[in-house]
Structures are given as structure tokens and as C-alpha cells.
C-alpha positions in Angstrom: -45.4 18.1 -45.1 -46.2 17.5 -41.7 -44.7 14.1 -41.0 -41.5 15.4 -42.8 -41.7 17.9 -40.2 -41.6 15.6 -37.2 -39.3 13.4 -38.8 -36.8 16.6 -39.3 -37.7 17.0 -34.9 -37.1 13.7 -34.5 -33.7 13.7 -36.0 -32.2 16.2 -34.7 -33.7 15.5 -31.0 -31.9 12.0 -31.9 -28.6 13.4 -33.4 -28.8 15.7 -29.8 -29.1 12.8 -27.8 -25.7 11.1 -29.6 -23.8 13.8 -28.8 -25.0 14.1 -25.2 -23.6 10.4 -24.6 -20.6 10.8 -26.8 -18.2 12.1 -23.6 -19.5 8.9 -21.8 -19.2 6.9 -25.0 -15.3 7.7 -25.1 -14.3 6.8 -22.2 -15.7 3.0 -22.4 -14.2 2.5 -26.0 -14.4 -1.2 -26.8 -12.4 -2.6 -29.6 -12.6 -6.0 -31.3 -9.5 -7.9 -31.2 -9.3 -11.2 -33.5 -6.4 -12.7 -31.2 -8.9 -13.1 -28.2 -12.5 -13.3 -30.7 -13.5 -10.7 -28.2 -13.8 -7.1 -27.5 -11.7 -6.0 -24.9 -11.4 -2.0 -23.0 -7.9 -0.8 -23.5 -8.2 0.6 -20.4 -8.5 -2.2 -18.0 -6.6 -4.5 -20.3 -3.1 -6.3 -19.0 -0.2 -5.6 -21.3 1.0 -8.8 -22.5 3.7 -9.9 -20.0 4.2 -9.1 -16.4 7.6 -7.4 -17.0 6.0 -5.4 -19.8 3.2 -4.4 -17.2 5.8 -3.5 -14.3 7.4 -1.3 -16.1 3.8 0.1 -17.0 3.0 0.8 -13.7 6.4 2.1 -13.1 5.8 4.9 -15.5 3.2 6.4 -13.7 5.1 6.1 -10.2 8.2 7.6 -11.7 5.5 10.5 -12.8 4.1 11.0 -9.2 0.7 9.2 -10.4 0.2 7.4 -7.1 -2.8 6.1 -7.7 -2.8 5.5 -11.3 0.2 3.3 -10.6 -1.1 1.3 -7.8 -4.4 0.7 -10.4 -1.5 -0.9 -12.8 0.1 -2.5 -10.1 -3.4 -4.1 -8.8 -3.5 -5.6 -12.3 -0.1 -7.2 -12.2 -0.9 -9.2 -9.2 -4.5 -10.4 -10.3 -3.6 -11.8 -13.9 -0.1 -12.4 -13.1 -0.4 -14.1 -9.6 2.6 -16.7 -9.7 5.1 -14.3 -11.5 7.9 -12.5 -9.5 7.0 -9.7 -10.7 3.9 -9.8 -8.6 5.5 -9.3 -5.2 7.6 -6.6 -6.6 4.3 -4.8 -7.7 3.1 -5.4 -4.0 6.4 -3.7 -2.8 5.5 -0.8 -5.1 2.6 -0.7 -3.3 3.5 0.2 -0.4 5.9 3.0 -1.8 3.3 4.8 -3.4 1.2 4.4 -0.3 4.5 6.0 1.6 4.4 8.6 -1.2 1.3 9.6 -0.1 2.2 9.6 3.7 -0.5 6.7 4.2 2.4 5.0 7.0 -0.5 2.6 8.3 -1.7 1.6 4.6 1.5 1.6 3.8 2.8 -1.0 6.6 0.1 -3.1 5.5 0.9 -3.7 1.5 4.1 -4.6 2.6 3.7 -6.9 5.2 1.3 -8.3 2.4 4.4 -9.3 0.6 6.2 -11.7 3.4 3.2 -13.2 4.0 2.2 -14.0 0.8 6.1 -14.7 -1.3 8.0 -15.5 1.8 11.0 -15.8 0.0 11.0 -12.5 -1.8 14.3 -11.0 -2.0 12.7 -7.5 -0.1 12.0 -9.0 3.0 14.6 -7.7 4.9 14.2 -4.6 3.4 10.8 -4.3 4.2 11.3 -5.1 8.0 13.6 -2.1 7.8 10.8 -0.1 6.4 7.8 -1.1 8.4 10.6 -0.3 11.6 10.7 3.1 10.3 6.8 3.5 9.9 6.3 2.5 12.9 8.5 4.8 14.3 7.5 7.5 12.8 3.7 7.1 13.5 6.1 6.9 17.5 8.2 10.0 17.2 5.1 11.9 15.2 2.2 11.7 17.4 3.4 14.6 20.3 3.5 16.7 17.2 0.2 16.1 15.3 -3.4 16.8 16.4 -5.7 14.9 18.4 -7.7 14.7 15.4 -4.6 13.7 13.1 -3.4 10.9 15.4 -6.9 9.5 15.7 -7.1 9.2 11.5 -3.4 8.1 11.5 -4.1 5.6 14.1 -0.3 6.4 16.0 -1.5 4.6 19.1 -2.2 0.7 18.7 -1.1 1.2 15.5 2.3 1.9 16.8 2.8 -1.6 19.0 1.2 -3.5 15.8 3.7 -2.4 13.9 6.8 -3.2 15.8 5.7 -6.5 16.9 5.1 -7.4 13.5 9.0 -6.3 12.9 9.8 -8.7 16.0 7.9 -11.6 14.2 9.3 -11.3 11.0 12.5 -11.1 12.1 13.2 -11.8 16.0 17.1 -11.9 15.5 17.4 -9.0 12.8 18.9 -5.8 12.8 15.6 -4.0 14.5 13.8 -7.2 16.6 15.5 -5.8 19.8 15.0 -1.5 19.3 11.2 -2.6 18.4 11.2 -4.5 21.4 12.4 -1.3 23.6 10.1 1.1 21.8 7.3 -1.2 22.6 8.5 -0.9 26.5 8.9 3.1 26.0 5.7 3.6 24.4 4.0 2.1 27.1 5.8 4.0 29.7 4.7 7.5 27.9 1.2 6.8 28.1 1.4 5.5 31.7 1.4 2.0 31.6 4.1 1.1 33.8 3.3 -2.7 34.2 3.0 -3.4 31.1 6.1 -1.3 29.9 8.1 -3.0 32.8 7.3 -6.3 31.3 8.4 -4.7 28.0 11.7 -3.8 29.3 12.0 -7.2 30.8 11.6 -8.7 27.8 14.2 -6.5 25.8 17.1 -7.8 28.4 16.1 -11.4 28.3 15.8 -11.8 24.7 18.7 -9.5 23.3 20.8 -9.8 26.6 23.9 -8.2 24.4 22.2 -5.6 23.0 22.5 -2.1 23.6 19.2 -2.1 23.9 19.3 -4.3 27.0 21.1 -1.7 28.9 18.6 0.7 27.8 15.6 -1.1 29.2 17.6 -2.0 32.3 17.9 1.8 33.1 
């Protein structure tokens, strides 16, 4: 009577203990798949093409899910590394990373994408974009904290960002405003050699630009 007694104990300490790791248990749900003749996690699985997978990821972007779609995205470019649909996730990127007014982070994914697929059809687009990032970590620093622009980095930051514009595209649409902003930026925080050579260099490489005048003055 005894040993049926602990046995009872033992059971139900046992049956306890299942349910205990069943939340856990859930959430790592493997299931055997006779395609691959392995288990895979549905959660961290590739769907089966790259388009299919875009649009995936897509799905949660279009629902505000940020990071959830940058998780899909990330999965797109590591098992589908030679498909174009892989700089186009990187792209995405860097709009979710707008989205969640990361400018810096941001900059980054997309610069990610002309260096690694130069001939990606966003390029120019994304010169436009990293312009604008840059100037608004420019035109937002007088306005945010001391704190704020230290975390946002609108200081080095700034200059990083606009020569990268320059390099990526020194005849484009915004190689020669990046070029004064440089000048300008340097001037507001007081260093008037270095923003003079700036300025100098704004009228001798985009002598017919507006901006030219501009850095003349």
C-alpha cells in the first residue's frame, strides 16, 4: 500500500513537472518533415522561395511589426544570398529602421546595399535617403537634448553621412548641397578652417552650382 502510495506522489509530482515546461515546450515546436529527413522549427524556417519570403516579411512591415519584419528580412539575405530579392530585403531594412526613427542605423543598412549589390536599381534612391538622414540628424540637433544628440550621434555622425552621399555619387543630384552642409556644419560649431576649406571645395568641384555661390558668400 505504501509503494502504491509514492508511486501515486511520484506521478503526479511528474505530471506537475510536464505541465510546468509545457509554455516552454510550445514555443520550440519541432516537426518532422520527410522532404528534408529532418525536423525543422517553423519558426526559424525559410519559406520556400525568396519572393515567397519577401512578401513574408512584407506582411509584418505593412502591419507596423518592425522588428518582426527585419527578423524575416535577416532570413532572406542569409539563405537567399545571390537572389535579388536579397538587396531589396536590405532596403527594407533600412525602412523599418527609419520607422523606428533609428536615422544612424538606418544610414547604415542602406549603404549596406551599394556596397554589397552595386548595381541595385535603389541606388540612387538611397543616396537621396541617406541625404535626408543626414540632414535631419543636421537640422535636428539645436532642437534635441544634450543627452538625445549624444545617443543619436548628430555630430560626426552628420559629416559621415554626407560624405558618404559625395562618394556614392560625386556628380548626383545631392554631391554638391552635401558638400556645403559639410562646410556649414563646420562653421556652427566653430571650425572656421576647416569649414573654409569646405566651402572651397563646394566652388571648385560644382563651380555651376547654386551651391557654389552659397559657399562663396
Amino acid at each position: 500500500m505504501l509503494n502504491l502510495s509514492n508511486m501515486f506522489r511520484r506521478i503526479i509530482f511528474l505530471s506537475l513537472l510536464f505541465l510546468g515546461l509545457l509554455p516552454s515546450l510550445s514555443r520550440a515546436v519541432w516537426i518532422w518533415t520527410p522532404e528534408t529527413g529532418k525536423f525543422i522549427n517553423p519558426k526559424w524556417e525559410v519559406k520556400a522561395t525568396p519572393q515567397d519570403q519577401l512578401e513574408y516579411a512584407q506582411s509584418f512591415m505593412d502591419q507596423g511589426k518592425c522588428p518582426k519584419a527585419m527578423d524575416e528580412f535577416k532570413k532572406l539575405i542569409k539563405n537567399y544570398p545571390r537572389a535579388k530579392e536579397a538587396p531589396e530585403a536590405q532596403f527594407f531594412t533600412g525602412q523599418c529602421l527609419e520607422t523606428l526613427d533609428k536615422p544612424y542605423e538606418a544610414y547604415k543598412a542602406y549603404q549596406v546595399v551599394i556596397d554589397k549589390y552595386p548595381f541595385s536599381e535603389r541606388a540612387a534612391q538611397i543616396v537621396g535617403l541617406e541625404y535626408k538622414l543626414g540632414n535631419y540628424l543636421l537640422e535636428g540637433r539645436d532642437h534635441r537634448s544634450k543627452w538625445s544628440q549624444a545617443v543619436l550621434g548628430s555630430d560626426e555622425r552628420v559629416i559621415e553621412i554626407l560624405r558618404t552621399v559625395i562618394k556614392d555619387a560625386p556628380y548626383g543630384k545631392y554631391a554638391a548641397i552635401a558638400q556645403y552642409k559639410i562646410g556649414l556644419f563646420l562653421k556652427e560649431k566653430g571650425m572656421y578652417q576647416e569649414a573654409r576649406d569646405e566651402f572651397e571645395k563646394t566652388m571648385n568641384d560644382y563651380p555651376t552650382s547654386e551651391w557654389a555661390h552659397a559657399a562663396k558668400f
